[in-house]
Every structure is written in structure tokens, then in C-alpha cells.
HTML snippet that shows the backbone in 3Dmol.js (N, CA, C, O; Angstrom):
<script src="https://3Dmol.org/build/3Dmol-min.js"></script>
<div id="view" style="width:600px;height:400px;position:relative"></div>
<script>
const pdb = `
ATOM      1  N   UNK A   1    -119.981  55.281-233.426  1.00  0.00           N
ATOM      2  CA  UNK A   1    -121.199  56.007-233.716  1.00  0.00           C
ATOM      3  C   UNK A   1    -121.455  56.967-232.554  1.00  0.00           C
ATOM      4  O   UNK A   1    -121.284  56.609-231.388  1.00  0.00           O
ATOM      5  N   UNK A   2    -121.970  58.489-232.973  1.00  0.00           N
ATOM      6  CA  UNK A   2    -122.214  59.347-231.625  1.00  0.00           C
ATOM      7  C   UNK A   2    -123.630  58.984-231.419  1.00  0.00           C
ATOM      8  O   UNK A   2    -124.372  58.144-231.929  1.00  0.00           O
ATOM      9  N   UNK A   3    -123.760  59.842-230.551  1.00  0.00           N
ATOM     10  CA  UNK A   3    -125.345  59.188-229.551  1.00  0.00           C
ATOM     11  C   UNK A   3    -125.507  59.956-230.512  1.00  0.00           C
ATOM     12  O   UNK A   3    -125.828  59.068-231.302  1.00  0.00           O
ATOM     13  N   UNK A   4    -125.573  61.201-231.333  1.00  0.00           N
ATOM     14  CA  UNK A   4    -126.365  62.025-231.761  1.00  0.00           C
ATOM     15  C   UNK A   4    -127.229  61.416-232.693  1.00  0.00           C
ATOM     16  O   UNK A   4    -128.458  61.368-232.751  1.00  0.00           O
ATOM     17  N   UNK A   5    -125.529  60.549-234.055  1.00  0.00           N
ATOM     18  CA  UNK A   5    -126.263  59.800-235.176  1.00  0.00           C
ATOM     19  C   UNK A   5    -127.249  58.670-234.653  1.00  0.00           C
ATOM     20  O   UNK A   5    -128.239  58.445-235.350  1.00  0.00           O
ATOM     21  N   UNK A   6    -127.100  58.075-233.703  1.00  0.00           N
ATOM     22  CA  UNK A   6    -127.828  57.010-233.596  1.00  0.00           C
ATOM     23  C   UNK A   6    -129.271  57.510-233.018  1.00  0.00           C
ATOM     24  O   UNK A   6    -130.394  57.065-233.256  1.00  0.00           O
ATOM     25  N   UNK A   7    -128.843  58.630-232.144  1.00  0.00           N
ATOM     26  CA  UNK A   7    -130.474  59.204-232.282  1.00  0.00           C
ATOM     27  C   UNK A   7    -131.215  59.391-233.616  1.00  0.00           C
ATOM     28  O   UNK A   7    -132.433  59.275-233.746  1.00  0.00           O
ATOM     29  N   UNK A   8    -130.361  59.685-234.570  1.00  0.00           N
ATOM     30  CA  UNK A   8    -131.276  60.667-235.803  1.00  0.00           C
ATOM     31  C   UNK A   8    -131.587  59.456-236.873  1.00  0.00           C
ATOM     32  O   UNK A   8    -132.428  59.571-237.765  1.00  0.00           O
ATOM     33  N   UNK A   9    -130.658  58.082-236.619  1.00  0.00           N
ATOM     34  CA  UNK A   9    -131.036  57.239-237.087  1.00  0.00           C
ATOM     35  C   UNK A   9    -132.348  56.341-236.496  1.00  0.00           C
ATOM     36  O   UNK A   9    -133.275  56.094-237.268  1.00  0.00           O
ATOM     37  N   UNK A  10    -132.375  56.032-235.587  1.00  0.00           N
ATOM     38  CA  UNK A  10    -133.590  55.953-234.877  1.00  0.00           C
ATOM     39  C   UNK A  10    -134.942  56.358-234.800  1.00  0.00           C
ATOM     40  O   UNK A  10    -135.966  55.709-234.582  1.00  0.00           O
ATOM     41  N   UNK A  11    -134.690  57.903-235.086  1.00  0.00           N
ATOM     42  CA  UNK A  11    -136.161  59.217-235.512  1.00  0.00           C
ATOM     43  C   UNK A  11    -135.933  58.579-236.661  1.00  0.00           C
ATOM     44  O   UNK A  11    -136.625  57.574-236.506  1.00  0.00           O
ATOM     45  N   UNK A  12    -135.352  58.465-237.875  1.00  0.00           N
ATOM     46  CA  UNK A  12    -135.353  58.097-239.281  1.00  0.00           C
ATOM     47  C   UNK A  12    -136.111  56.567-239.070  1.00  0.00           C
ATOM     48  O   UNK A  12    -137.191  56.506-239.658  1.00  0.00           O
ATOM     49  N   UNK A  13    -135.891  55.874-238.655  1.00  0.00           N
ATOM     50  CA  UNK A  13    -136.178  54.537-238.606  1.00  0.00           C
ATOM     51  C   UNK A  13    -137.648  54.396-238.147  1.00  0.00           C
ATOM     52  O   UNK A  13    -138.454  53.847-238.898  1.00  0.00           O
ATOM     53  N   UNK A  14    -138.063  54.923-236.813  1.00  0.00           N
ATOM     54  CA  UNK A  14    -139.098  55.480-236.541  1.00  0.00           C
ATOM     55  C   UNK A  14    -140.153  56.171-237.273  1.00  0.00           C
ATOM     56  O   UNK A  14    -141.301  55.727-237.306  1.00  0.00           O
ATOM     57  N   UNK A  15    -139.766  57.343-237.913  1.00  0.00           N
ATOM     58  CA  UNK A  15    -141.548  57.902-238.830  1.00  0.00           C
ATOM     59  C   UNK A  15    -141.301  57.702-240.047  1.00  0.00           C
ATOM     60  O   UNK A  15    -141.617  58.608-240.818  1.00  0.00           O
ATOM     61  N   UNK A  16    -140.541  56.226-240.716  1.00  0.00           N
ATOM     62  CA  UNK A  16    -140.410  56.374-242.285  1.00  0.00           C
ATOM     63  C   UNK A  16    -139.860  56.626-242.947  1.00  0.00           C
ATOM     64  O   UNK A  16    -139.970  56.200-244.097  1.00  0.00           O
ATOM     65  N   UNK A  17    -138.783  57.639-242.479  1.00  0.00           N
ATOM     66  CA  UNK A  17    -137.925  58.701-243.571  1.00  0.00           C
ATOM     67  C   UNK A  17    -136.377  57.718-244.283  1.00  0.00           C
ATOM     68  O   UNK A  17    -135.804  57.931-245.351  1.00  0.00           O
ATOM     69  N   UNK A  18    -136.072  56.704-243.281  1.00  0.00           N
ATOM     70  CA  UNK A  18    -135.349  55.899-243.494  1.00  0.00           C
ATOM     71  C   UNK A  18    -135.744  54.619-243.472  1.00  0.00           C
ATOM     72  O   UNK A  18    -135.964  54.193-242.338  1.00  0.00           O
ATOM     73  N   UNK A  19    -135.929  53.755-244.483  1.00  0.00           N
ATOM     74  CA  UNK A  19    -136.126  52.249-244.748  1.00  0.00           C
ATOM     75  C   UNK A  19    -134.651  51.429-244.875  1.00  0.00           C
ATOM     76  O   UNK A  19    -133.630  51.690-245.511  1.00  0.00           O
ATOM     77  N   UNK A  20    -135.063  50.170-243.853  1.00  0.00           N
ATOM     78  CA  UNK A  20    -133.547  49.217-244.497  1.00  0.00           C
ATOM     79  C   UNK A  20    -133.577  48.399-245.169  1.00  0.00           C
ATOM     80  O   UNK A  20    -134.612  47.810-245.482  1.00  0.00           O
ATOM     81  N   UNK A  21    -131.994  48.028-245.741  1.00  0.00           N
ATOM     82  CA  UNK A  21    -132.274  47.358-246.814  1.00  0.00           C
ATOM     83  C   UNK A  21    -131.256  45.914-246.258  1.00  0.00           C
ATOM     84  O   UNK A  21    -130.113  45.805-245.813  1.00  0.00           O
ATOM     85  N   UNK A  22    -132.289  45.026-246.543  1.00  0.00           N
ATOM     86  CA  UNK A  22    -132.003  44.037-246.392  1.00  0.00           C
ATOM     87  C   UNK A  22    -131.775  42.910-247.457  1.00  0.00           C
ATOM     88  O   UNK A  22    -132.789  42.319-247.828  1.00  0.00           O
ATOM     89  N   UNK A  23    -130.455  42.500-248.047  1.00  0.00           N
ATOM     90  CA  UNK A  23    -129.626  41.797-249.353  1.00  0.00           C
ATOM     91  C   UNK A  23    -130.360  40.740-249.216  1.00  0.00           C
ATOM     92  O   UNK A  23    -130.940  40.607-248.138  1.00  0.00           O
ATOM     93  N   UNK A  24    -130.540  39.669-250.307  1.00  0.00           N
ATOM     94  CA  UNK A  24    -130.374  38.426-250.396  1.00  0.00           C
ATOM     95  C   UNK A  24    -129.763  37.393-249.531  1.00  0.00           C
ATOM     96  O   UNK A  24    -130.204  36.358-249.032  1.00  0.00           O
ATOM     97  N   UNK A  25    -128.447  38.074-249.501  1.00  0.00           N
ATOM     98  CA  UNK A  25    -127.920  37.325-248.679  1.00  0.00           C
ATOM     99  C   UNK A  25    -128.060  36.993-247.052  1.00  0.00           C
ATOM    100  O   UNK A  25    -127.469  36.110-246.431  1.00  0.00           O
ATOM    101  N   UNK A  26    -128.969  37.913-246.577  1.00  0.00           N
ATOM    102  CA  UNK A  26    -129.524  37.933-244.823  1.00  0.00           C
ATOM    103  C   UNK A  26    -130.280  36.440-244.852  1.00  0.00           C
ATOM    104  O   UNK A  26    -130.730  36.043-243.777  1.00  0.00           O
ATOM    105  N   UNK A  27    -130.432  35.627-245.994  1.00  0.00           N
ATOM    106  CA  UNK A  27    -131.571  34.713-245.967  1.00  0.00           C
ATOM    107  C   UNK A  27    -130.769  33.491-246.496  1.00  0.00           C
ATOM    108  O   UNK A  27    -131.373  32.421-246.567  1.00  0.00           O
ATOM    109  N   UNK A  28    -129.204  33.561-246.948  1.00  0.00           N
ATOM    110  CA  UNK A  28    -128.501  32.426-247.235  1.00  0.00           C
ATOM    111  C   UNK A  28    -128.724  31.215-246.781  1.00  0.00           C
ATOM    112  O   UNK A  28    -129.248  30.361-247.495  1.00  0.00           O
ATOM    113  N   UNK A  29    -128.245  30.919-245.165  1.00  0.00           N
ATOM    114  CA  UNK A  29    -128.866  29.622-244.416  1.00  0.00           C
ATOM    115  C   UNK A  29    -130.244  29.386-243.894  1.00  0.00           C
ATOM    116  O   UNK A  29    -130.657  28.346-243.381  1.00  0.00           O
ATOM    117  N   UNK A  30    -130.764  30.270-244.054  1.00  0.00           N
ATOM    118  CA  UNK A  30    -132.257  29.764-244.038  1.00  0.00           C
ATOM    119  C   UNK A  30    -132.961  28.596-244.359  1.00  0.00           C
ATOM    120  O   UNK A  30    -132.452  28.249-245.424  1.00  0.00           O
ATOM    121  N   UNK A  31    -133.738  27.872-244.098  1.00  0.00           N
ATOM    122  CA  UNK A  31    -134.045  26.405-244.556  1.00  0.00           C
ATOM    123  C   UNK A  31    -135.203  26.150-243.921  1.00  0.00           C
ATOM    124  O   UNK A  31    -135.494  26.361-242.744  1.00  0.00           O
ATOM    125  N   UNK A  32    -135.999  25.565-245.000  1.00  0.00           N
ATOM    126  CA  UNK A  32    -137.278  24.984-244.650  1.00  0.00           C
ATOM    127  C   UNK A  32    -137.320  24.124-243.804  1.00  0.00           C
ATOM    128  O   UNK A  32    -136.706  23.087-244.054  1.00  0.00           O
ATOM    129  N   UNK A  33    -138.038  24.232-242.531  1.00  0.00           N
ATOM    130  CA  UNK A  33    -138.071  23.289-241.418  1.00  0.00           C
ATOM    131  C   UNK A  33    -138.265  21.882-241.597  1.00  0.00           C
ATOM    132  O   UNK A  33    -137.670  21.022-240.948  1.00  0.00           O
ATOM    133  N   UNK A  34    -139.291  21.622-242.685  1.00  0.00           N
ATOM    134  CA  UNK A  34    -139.934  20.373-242.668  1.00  0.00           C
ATOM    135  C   UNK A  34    -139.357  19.701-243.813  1.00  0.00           C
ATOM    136  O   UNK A  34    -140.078  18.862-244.355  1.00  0.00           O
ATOM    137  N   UNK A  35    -137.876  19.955-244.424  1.00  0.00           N
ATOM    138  CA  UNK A  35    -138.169  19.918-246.175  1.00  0.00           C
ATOM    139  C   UNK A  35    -136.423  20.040-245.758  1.00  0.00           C
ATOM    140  O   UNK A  35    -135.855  19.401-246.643  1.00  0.00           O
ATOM    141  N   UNK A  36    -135.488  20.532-244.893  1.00  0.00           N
ATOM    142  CA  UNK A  36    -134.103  21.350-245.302  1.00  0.00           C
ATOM    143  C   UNK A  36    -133.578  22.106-246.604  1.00  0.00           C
ATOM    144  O   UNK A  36    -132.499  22.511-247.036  1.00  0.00           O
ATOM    145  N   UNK A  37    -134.796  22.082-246.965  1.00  0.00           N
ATOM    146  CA  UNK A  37    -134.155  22.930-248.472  1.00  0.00           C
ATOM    147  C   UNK A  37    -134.495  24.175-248.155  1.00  0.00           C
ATOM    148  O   UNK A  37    -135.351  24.496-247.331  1.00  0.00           O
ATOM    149  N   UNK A  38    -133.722  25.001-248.909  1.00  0.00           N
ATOM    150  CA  UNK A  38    -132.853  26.577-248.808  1.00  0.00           C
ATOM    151  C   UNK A  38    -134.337  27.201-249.064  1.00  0.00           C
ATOM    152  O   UNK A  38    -135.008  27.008-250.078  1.00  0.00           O
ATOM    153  N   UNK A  39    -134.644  27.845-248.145  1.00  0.00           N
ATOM    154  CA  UNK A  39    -135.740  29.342-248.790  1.00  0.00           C
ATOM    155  C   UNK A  39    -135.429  30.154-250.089  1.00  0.00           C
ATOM    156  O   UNK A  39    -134.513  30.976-250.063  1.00  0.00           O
ATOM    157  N   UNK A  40    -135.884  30.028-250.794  1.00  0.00           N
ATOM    158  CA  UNK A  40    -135.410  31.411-252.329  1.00  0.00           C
ATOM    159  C   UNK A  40    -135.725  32.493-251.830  1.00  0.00           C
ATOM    160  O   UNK A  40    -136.665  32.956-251.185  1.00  0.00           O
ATOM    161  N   UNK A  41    -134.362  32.961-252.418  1.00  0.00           N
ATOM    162  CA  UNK A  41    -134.241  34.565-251.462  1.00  0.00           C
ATOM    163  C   UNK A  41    -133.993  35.602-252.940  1.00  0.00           C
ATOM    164  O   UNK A  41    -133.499  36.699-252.682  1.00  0.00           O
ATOM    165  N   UNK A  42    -134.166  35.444-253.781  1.00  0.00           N
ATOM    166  CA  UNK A  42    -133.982  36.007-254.845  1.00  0.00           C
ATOM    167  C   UNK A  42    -134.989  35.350-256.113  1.00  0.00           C
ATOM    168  O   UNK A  42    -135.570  34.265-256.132  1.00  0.00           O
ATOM    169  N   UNK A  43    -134.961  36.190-256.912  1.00  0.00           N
ATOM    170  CA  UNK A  43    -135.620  35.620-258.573  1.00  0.00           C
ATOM    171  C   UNK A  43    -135.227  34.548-258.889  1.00  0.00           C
ATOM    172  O   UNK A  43    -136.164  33.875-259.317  1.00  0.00           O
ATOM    173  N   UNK A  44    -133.623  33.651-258.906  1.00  0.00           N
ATOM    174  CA  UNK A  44    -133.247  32.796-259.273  1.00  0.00           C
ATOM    175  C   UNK A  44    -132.793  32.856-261.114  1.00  0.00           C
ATOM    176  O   UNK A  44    -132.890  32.127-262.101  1.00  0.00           O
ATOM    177  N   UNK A  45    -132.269  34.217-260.755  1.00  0.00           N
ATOM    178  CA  UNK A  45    -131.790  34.811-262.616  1.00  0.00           C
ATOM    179  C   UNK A  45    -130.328  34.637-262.281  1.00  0.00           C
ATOM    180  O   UNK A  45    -129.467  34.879-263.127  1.00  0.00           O
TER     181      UNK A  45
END
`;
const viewer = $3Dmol.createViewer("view");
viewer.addModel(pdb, "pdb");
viewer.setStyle({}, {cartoon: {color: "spectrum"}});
viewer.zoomTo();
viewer.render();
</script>
């Protein structure tokens, strides 16, 4: 990556113009502390 893109990604990230997207899957092992069962990370369709 050049410094440039990562600057312009950064200004993007910064005032809005770029949102991320974050899958289902960022939340796979996730688990309820008190419970070990899996967080639902999706509709479940």
C-alpha cells in the first residue's frame, strides 16, 4: 500500500465517504461469557 492510498483511505474513513464492511463471519468465535454459546451474527436463514 502507498502512503498516498492509505492517506486517502483514512480521509475516506474519517468524514464518511467510506464505510466498512464487516461479514458475519468477524463474529464466528464469539461467545457469550456467561452462557458459551455462539453470539448470532446473522438472520439464521
Amino acid at each position: 500500500m502507498t502512503p498516498e492510498l492509505r492517506e486517502k483511505l483514512l480521509a475516506g474513513l474519517k468524514d464518511g465517504s467510506i464505510v466498512p464492511y464487516l461479514g458475519a463471519g468477524v463474529l464466528a468465535d464469539v461467545t457469550n461469557v456467561a452462557t458459551g454459546e455462539p453470539i448470532p451474527a446473522d438472520s439464521g436463514r
